[in-house]
Backbone as JSON, one array per atom type, in Angstrom:
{
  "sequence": "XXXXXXXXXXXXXXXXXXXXXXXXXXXXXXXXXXXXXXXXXXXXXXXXXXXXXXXXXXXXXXXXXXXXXXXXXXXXXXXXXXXXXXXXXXXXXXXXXXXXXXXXXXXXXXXXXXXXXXXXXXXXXXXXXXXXXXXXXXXXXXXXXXXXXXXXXXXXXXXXXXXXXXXXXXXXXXXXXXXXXXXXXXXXXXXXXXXXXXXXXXXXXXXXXXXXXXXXXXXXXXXXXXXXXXXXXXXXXXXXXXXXXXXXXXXXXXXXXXXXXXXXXXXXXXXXXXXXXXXXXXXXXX",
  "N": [[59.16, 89.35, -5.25], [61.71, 87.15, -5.19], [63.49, 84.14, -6.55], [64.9, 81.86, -4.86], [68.1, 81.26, -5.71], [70.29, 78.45, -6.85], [72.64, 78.26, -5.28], [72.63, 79.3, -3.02], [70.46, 77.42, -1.62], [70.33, 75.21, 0.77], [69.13, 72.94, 2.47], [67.6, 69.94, 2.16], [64.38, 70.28, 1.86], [64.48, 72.61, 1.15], [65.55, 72.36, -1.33], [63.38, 70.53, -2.56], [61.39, 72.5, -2.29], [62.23, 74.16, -4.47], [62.74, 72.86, -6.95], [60.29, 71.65, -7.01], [59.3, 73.92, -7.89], [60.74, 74.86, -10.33], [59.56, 72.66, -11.49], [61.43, 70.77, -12.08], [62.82, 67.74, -12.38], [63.85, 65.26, -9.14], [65.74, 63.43, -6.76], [64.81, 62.21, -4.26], [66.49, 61.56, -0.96], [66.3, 59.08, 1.58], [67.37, 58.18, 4.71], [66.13, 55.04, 6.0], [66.24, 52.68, 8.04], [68.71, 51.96, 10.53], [71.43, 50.29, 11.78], [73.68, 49.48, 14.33], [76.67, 51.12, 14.16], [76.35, 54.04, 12.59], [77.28, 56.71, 9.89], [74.98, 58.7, 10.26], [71.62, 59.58, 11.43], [68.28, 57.48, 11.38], [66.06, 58.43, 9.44], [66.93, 60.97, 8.12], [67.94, 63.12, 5.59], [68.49, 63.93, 1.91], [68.56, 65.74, -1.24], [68.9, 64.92, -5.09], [69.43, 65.97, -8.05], [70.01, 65.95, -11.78], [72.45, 67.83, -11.88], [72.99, 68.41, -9.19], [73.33, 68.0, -5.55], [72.22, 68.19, -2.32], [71.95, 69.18, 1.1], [72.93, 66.54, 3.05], [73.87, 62.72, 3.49], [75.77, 61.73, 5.33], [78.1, 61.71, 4.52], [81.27, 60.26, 2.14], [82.06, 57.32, 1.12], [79.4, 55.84, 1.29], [77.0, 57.96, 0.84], [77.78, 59.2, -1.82], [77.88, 56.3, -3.23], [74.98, 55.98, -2.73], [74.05, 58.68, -4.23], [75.11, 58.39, -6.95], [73.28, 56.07, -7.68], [70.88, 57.23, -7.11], [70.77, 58.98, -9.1], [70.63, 57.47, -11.22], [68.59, 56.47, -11.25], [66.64, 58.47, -11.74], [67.29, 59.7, -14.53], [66.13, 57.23, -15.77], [63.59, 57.54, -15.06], [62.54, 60.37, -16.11], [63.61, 59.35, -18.71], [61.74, 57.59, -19.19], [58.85, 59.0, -18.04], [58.05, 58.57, -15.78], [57.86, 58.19, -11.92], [59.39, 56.81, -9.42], [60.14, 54.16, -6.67], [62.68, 52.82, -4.4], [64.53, 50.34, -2.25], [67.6, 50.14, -0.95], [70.08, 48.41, 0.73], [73.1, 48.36, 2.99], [75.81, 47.03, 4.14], [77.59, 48.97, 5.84], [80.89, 47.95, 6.58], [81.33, 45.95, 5.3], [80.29, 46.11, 2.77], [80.66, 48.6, 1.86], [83.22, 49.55, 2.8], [83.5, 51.35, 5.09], [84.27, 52.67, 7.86], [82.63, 52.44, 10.1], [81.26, 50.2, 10.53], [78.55, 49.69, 10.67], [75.27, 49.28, 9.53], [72.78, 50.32, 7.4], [70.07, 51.17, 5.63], [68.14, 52.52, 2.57], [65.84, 54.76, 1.1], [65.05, 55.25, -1.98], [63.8, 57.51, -3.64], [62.11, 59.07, -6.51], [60.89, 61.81, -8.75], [59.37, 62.92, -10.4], [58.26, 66.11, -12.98], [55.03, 65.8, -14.42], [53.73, 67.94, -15.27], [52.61, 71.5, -17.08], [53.95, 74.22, -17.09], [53.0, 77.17, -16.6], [52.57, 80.77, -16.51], [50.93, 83.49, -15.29], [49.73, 86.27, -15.8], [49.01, 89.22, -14.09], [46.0, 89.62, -11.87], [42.92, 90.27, -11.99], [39.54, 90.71, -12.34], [38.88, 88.64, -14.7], [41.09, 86.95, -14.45], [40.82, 85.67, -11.46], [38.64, 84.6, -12.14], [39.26, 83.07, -13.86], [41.52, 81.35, -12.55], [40.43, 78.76, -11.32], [39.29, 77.65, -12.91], [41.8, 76.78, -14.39], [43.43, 75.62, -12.07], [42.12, 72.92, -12.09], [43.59, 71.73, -14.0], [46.09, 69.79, -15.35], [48.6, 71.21, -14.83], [50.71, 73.43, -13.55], [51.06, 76.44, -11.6], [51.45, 80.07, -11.57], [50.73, 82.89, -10.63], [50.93, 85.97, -11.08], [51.18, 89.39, -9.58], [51.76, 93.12, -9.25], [50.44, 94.12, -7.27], [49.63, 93.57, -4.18], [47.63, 93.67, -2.14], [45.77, 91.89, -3.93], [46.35, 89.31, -3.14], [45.13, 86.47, -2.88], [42.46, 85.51, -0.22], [41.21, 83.04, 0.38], [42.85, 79.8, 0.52], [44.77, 78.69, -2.31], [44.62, 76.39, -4.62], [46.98, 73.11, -4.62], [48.54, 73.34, -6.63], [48.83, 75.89, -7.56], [50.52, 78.61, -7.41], [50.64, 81.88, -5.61], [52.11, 85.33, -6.51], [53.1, 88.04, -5.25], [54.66, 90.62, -7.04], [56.47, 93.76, -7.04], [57.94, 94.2, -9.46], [56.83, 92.68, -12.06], [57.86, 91.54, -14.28], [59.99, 90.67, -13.82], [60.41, 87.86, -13.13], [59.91, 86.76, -14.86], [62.72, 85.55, -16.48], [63.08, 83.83, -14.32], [61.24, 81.48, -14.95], [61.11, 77.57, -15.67], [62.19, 76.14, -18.49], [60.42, 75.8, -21.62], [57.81, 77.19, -20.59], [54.55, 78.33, -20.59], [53.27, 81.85, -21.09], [51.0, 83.55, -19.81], [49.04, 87.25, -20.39], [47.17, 89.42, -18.47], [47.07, 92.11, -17.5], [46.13, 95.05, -15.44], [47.27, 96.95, -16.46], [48.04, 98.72, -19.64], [50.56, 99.3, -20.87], [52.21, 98.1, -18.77], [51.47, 95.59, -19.85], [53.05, 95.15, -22.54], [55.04, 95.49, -21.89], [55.67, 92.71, -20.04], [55.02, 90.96, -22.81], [57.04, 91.46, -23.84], [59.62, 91.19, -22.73], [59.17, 89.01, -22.25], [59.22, 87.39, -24.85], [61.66, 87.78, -25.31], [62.89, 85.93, -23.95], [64.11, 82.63, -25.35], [63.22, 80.61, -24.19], [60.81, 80.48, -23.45], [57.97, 79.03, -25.22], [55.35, 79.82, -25.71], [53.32, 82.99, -25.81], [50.84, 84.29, -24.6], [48.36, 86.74, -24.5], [45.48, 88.88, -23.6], [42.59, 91.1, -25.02], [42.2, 93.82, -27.2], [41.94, 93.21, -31.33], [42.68, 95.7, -32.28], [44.78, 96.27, -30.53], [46.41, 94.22, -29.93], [47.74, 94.38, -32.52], [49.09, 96.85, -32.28], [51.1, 96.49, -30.52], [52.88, 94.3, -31.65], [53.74, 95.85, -33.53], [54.86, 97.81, -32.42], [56.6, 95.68, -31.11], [58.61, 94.69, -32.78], [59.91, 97.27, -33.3], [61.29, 96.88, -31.21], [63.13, 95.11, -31.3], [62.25, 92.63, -31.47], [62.39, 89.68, -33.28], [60.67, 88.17, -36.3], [60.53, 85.49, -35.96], [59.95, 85.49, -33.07], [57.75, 86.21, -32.94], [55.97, 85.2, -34.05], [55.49, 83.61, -31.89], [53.41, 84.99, -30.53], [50.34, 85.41, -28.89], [47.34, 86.54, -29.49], [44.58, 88.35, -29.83], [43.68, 86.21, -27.19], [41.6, 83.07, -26.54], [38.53, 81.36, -27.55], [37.09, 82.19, -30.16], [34.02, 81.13, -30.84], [33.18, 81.38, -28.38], [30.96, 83.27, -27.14], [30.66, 86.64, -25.68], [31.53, 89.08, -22.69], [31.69, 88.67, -20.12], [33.61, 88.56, -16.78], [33.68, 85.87, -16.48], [33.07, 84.34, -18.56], [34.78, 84.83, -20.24], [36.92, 83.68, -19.13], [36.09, 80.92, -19.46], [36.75, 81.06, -22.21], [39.34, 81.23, -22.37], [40.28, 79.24, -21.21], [39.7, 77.09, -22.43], [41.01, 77.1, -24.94], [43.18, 76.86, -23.84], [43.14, 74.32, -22.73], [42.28, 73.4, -25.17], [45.38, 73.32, -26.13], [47.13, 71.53, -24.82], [45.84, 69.53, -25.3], [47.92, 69.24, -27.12], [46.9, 70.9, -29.81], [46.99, 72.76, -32.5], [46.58, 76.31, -32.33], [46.66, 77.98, -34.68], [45.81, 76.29, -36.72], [43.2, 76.15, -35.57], [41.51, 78.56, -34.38], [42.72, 80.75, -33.48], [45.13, 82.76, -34.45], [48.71, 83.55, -34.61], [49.81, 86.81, -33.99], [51.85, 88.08, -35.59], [50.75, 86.55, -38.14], [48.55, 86.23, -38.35], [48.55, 89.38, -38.93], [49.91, 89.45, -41.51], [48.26, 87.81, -43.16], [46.43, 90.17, -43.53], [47.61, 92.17, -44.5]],
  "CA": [[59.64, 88.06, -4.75], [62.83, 86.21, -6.24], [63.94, 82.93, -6.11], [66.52, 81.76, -4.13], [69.32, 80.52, -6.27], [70.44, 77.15, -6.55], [74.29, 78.3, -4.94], [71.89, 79.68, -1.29], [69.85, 76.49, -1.13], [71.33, 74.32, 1.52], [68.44, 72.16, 2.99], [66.59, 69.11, 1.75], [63.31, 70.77, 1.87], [64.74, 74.04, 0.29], [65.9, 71.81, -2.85], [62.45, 70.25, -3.06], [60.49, 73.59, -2.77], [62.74, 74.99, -5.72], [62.48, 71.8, -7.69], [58.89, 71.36, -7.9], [59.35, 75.63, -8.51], [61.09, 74.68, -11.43], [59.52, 71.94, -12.48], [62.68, 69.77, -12.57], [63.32, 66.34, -11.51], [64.96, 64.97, -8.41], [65.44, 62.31, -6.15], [64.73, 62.55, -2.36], [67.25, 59.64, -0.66], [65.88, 58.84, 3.05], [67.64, 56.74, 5.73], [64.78, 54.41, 6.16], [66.62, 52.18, 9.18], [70.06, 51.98, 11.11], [71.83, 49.08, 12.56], [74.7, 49.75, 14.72], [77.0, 52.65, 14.08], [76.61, 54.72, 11.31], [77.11, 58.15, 9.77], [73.51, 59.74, 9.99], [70.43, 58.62, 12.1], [67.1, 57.19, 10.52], [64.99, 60.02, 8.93], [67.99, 61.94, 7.45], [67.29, 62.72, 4.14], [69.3, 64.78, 1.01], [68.24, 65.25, -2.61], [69.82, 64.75, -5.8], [69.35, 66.4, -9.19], [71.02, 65.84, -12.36], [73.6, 68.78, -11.54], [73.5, 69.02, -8.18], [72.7, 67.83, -4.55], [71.62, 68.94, -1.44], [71.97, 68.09, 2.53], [74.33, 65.34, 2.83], [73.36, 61.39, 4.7], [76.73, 61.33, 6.26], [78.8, 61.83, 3.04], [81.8, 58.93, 2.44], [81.35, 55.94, 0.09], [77.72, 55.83, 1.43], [76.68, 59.1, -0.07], [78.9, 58.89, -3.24], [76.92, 54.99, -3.94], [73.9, 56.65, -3.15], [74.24, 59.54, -4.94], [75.4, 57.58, -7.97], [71.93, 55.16, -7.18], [69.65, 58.15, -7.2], [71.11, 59.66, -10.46], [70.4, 56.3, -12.12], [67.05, 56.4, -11.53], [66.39, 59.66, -12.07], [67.7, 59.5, -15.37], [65.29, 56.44, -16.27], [62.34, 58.11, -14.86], [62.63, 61.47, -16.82], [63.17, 59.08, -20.03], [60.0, 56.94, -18.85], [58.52, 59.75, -17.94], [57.29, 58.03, -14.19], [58.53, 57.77, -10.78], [59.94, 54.91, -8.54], [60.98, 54.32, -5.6], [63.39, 51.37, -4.01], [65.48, 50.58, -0.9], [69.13, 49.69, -0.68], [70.76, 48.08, 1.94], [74.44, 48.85, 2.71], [76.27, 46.78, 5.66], [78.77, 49.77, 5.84], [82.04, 47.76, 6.5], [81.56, 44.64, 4.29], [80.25, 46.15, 0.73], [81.26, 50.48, 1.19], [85.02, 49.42, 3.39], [83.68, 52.37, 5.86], [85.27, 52.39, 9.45], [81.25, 52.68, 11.31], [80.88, 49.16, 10.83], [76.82, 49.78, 11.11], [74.13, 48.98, 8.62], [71.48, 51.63, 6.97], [69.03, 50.72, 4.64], [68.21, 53.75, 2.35], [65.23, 54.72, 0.7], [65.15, 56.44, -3.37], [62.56, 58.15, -4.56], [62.29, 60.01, -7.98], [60.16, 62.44, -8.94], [59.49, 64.13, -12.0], [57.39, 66.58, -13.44], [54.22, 65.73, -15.75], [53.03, 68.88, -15.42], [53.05, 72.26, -18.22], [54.68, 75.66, -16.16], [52.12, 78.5, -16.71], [52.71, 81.94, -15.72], [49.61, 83.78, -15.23], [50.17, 87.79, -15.01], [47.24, 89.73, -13.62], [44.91, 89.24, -10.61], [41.93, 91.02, -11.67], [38.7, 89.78, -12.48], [38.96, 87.54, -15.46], [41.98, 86.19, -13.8], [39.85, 85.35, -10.77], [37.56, 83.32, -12.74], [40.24, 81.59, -14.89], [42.79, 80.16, -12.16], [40.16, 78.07, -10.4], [39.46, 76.13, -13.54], [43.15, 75.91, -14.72], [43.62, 74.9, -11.57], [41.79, 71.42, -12.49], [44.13, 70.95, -14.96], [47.73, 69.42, -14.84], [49.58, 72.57, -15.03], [51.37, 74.52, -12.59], [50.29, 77.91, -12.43], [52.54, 80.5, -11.13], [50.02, 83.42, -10.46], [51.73, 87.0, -10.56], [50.32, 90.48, -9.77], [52.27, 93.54, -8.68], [49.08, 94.18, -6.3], [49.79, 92.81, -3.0], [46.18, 93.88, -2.27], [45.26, 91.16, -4.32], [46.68, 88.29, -2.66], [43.79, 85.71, -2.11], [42.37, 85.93, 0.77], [40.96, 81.54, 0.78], [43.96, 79.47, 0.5], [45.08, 78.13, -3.68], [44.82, 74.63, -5.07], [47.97, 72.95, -4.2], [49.2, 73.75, -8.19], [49.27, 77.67, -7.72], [51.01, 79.65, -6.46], [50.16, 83.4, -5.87], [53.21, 85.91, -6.46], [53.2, 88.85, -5.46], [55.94, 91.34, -6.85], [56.42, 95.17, -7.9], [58.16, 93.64, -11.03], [56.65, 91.1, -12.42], [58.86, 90.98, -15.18], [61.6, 89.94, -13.08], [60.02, 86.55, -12.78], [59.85, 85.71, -16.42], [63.66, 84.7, -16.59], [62.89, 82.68, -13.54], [60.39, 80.4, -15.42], [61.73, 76.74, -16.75], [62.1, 76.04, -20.01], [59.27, 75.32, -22.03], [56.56, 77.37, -19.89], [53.37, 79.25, -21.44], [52.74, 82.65, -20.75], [49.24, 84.16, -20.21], [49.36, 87.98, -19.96], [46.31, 90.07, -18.4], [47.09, 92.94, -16.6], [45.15, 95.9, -15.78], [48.16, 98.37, -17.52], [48.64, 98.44, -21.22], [51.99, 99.33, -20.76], [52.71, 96.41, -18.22], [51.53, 94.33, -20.99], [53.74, 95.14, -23.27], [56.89, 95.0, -20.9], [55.96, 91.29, -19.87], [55.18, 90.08, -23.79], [58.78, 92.32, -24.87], [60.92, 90.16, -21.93], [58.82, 87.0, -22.46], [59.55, 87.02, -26.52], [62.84, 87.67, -25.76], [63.55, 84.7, -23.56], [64.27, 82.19, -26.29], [63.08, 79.18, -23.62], [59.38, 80.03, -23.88], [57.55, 79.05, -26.9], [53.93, 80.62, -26.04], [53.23, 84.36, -25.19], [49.44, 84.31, -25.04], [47.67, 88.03, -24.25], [43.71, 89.47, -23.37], [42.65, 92.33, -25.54], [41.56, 93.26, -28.95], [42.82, 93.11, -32.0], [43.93, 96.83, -32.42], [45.77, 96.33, -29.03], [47.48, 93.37, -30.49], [48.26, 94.64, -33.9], [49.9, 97.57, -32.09], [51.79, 96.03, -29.65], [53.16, 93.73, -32.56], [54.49, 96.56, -34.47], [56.2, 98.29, -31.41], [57.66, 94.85, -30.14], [59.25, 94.7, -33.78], [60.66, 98.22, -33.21], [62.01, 96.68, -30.1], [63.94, 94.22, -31.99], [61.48, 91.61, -31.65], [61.99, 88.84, -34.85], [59.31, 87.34, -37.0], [60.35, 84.25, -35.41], [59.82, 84.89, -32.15], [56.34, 86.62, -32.9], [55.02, 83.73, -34.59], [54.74, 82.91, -30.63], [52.85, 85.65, -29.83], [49.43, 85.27, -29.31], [46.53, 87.9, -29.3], [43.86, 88.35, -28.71], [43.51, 84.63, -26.52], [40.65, 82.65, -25.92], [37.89, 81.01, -28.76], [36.13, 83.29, -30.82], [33.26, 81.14, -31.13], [32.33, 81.6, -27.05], [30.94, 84.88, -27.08], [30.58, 86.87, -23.83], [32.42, 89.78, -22.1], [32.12, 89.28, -18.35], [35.07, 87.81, -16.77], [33.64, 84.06, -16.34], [32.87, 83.98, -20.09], [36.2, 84.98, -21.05], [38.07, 82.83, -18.85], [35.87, 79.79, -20.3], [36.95, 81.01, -23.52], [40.57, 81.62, -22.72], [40.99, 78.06, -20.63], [38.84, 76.38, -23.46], [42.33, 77.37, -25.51], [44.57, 76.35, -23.18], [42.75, 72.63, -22.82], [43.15, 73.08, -26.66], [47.1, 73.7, -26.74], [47.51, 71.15, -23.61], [45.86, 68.12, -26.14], [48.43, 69.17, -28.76], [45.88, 71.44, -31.13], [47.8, 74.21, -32.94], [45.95, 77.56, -32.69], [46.87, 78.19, -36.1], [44.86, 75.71, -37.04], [41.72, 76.9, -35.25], [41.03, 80.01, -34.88], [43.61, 81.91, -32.92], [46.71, 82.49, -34.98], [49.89, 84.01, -34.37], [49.68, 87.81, -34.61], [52.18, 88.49, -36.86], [50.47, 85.57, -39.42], [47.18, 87.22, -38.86], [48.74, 90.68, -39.85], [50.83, 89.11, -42.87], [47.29, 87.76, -44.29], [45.64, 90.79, -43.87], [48.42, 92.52, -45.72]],
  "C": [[60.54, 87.43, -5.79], [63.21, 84.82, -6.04], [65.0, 82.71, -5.87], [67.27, 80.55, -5.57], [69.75, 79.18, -5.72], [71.67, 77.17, -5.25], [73.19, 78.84, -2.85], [71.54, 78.47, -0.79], [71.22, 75.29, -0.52], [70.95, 72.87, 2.61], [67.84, 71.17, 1.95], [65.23, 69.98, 1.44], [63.52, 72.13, 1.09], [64.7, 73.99, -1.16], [64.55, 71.51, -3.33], [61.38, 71.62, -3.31], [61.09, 73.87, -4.39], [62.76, 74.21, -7.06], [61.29, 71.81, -8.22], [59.11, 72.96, -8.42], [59.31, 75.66, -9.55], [60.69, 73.59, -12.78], [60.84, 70.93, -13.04], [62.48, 68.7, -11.34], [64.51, 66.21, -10.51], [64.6, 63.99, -7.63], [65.8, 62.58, -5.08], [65.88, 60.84, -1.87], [66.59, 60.06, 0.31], [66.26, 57.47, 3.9], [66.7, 56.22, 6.12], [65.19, 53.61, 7.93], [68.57, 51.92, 9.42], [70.3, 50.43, 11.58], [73.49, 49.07, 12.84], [75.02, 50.96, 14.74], [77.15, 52.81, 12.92], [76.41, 56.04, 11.16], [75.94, 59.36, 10.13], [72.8, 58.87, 10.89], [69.41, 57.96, 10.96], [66.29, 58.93, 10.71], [65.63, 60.97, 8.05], [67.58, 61.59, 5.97], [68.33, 64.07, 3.05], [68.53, 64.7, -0.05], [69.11, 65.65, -3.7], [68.92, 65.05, -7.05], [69.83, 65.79, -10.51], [72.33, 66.29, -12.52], [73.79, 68.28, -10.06], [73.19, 68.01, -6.97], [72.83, 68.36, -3.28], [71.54, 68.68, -0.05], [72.86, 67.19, 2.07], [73.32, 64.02, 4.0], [74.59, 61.11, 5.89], [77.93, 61.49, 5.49], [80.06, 60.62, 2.86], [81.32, 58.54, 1.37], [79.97, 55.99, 0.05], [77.08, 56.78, 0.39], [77.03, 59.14, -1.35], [78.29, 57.39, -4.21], [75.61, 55.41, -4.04], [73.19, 57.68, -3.91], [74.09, 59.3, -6.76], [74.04, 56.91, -8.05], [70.92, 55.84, -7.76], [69.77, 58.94, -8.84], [70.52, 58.63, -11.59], [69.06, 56.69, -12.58], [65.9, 57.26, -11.58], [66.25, 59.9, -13.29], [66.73, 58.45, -16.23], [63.91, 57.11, -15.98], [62.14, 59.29, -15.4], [62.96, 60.64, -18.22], [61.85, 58.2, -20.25], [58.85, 57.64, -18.89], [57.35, 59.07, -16.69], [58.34, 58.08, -13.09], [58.08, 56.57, -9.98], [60.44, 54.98, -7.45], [61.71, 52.64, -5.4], [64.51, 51.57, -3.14], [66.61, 49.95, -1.33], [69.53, 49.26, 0.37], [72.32, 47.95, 1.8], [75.09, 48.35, 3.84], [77.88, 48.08, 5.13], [80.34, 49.48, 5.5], [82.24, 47.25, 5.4], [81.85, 45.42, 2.68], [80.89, 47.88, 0.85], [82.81, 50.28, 2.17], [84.62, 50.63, 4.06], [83.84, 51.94, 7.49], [83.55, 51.94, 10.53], [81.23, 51.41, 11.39], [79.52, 49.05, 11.05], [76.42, 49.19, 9.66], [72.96, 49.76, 8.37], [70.51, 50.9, 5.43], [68.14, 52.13, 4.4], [66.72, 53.96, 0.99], [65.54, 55.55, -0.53], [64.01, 56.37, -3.52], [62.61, 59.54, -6.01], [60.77, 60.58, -8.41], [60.49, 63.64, -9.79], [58.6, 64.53, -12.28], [56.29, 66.39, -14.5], [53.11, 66.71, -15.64], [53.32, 70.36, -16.06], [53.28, 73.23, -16.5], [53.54, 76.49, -16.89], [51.72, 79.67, -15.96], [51.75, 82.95, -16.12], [49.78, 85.38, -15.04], [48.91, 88.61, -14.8], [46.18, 89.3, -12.65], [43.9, 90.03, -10.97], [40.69, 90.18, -12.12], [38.57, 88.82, -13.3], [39.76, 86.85, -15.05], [41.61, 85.12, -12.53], [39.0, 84.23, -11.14], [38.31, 82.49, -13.53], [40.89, 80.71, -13.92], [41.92, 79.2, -11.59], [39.88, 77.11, -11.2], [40.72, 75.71, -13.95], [43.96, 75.01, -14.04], [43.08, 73.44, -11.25], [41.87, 70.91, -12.97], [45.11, 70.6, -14.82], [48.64, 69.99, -15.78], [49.87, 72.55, -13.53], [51.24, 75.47, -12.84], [51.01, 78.46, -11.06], [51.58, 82.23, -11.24], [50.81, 84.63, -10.19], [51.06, 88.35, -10.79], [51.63, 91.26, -9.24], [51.26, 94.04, -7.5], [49.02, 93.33, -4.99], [48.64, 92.89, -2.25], [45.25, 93.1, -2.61], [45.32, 89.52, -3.96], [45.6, 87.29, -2.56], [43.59, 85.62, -1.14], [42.37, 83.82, 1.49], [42.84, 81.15, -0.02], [43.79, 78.33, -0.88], [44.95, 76.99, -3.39], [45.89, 74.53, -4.83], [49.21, 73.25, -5.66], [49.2, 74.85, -7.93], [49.73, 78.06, -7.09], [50.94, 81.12, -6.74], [51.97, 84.42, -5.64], [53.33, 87.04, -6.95], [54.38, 89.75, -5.57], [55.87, 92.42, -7.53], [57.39, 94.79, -8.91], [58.37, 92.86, -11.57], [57.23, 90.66, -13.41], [60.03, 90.29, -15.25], [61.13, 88.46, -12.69], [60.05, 85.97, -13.89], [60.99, 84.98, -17.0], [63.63, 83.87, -15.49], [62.03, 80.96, -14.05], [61.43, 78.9, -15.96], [61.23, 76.93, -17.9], [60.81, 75.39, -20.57], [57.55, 76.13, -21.71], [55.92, 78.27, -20.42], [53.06, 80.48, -20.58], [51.78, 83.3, -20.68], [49.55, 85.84, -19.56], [47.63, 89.0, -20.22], [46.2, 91.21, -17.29], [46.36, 93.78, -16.48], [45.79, 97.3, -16.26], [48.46, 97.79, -18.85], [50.44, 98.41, -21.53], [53.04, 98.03, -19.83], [52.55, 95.25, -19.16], [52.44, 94.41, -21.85], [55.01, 94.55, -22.67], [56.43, 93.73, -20.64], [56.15, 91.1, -21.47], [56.68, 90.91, -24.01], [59.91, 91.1, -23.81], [60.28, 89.02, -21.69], [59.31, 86.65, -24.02], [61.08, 87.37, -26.17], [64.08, 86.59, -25.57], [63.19, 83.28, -24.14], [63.64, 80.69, -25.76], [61.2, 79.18, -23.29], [58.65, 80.23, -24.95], [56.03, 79.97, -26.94], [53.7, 81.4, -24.94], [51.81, 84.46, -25.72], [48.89, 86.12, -23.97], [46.41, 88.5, -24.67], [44.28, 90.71, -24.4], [42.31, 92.05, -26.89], [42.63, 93.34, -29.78], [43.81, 93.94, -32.15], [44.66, 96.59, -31.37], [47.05, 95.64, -29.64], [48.49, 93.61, -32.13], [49.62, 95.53, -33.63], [51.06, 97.17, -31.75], [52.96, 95.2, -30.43], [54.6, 94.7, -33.63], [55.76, 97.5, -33.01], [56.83, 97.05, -30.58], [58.72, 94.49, -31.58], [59.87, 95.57, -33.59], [61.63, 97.97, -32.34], [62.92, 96.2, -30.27], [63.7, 92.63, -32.21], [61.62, 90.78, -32.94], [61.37, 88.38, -35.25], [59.04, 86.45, -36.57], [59.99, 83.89, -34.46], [57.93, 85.7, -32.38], [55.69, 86.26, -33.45], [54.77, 83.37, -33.1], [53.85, 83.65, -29.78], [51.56, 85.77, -30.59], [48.33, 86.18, -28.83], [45.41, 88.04, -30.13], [43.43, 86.33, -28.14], [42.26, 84.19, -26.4], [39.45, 82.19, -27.4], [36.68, 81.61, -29.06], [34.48, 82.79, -30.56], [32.59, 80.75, -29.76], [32.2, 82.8, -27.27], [30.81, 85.34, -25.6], [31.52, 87.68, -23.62], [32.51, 89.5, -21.08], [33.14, 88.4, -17.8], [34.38, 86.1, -16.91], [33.48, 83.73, -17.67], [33.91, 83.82, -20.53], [37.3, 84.11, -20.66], [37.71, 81.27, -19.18], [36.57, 80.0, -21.52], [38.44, 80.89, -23.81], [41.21, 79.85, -22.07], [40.24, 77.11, -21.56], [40.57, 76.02, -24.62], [43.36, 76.72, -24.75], [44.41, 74.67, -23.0], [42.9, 72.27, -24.3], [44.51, 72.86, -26.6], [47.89, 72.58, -25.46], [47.32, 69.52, -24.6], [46.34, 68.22, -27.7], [47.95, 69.54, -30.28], [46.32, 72.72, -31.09], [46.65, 75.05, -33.07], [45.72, 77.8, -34.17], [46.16, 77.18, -36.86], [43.36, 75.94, -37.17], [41.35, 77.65, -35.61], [41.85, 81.51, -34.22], [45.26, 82.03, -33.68], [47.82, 83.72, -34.42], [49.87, 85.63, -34.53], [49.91, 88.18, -35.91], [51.59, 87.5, -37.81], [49.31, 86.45, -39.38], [47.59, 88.56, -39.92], [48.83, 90.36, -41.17], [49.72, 88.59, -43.84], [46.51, 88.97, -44.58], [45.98, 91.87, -44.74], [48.53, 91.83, -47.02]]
}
């Protein structure tokens, strides 16, 4: 499964799926009421980005003030870090000089993300037992197996989404910027290929991975061969989850591994604790 590109999307509802997708801000406009003649009915609705927008209200002055309107407060609510809404009223002729001579009164709404991106690779049993608590945290969780087999069968918290694709690596330049990777597959070799094209995309800072140490030590030294830099494998993290839960069976481990992630969510460096960075682990034990 790929995501449709911004240049395909051509609906209101298309923009907002791919929005919250992304985790980016935008502002829904909505003709709230009419009076007389004007471009669009009531209900018509477009949205507006910082780049881009989407659907049209009738386009004209109208669109172009509103447009302008919604950018504003878009712009304040991504440095606030809240959303707002507020109506406009527009007698068409008088204040936009358009020929309809009607009256619309136009609703903004802004909406922005205060929630982390976390891409989850692996459906098998520890995975199972982790997304249902991450999902009671304020993340977004982006759930990917190549196992279409695995699909859930009950229907996700309204934060996950399940995604299934025969290469799940092809989703990791899809991620926004900023988003944490958790990698638990049931191939060693799939693990590697996600952490090698997650460390290489320079827009996520944490590559977290199940497994032991030798796994991680290895993996370390052949993602260096790869061309992997010190710098970006200070973000790679291995083995995940806090030492001092013990326990193998999956529900243990995914306490131990979402125990970590409620750590790194209230701003508490690993490296601090007790999970450090591979390569720093190696470099002390050298």
């Amino acid at each position: 499964m790929m995501q449709t590109e911004n240049w395909q999307i051509r609906r209101w509802y298309e923009a907002i799926h791919h929005c919250e997708r992304q985790a980016e801000g935008y502002a829904l406009i909505t003709v709230v009421t009419t009076a007389g003649s004007t471009p669009r009915e009531q209900g018509t609705k477009m949205v507006v980005t910082a780049g881009r927008q989407y659907d049209t209200i009738g386009g004209g002055h109208l669109e172009f003030k509103a447009i302008e309107l919604a950018r504003e407060a878009l712009a304040q609510s991504i440095q606030g870090n809240h959303n707002q809404q507020a109506l406009h009223h527009f007698p068409l002729a008088s204040t936009l000089g358009q020929c309809c001579g009607g009256a619309i009164k136009i609703l903004i709404e802004t909406h922005v993300s205060h929630r982390q991106v976390l891409a989850l690779f692996g459906a098998g049993h520890v995975a199972q037992a982790l997304v249902p608590i991450l999902a009671q945290l304020p993340l977004t969780i982006r759930w990917i197996d190549n196992r279409e087999s695995l699909t859930p069968a009950q229907p996700l918290a309204s934060n996950v989404e399940f995604i299934a694709d025969d290469t799940p690596a092809g989703e990791i330049p899809l991620l926004p910027s900023g988003s944490w990777v958790v990698i638990m597959t049931h191939d060693h070799q799939l693990d590697f290929e996600l952490a090698e094209k997650a460390l290489k995309q320079e827009h996520l800072p944490y590559v977290g991975m199940i497994g032991s140490h030798t796994k991680a030590k290895r993996f370390v030294h052949r993602l260096a061969a790869k061309g992997i830099n010190n710098r970006r494998l200070e973000d790679f993290y291995s083995p995940i989850g806090l030492t001092d839960i013990p326990g193998k069976q999956p529900i243990e481990v995914a306490v131990s591994v979402s125990a970590q992630i409620i750590q790194r969510l209230h701003g508490v460096n690993h490296t601090s604790q007790q999970t450090e960075p591979v390569a720093s682990s190696q470099a002390n034990i050298t």
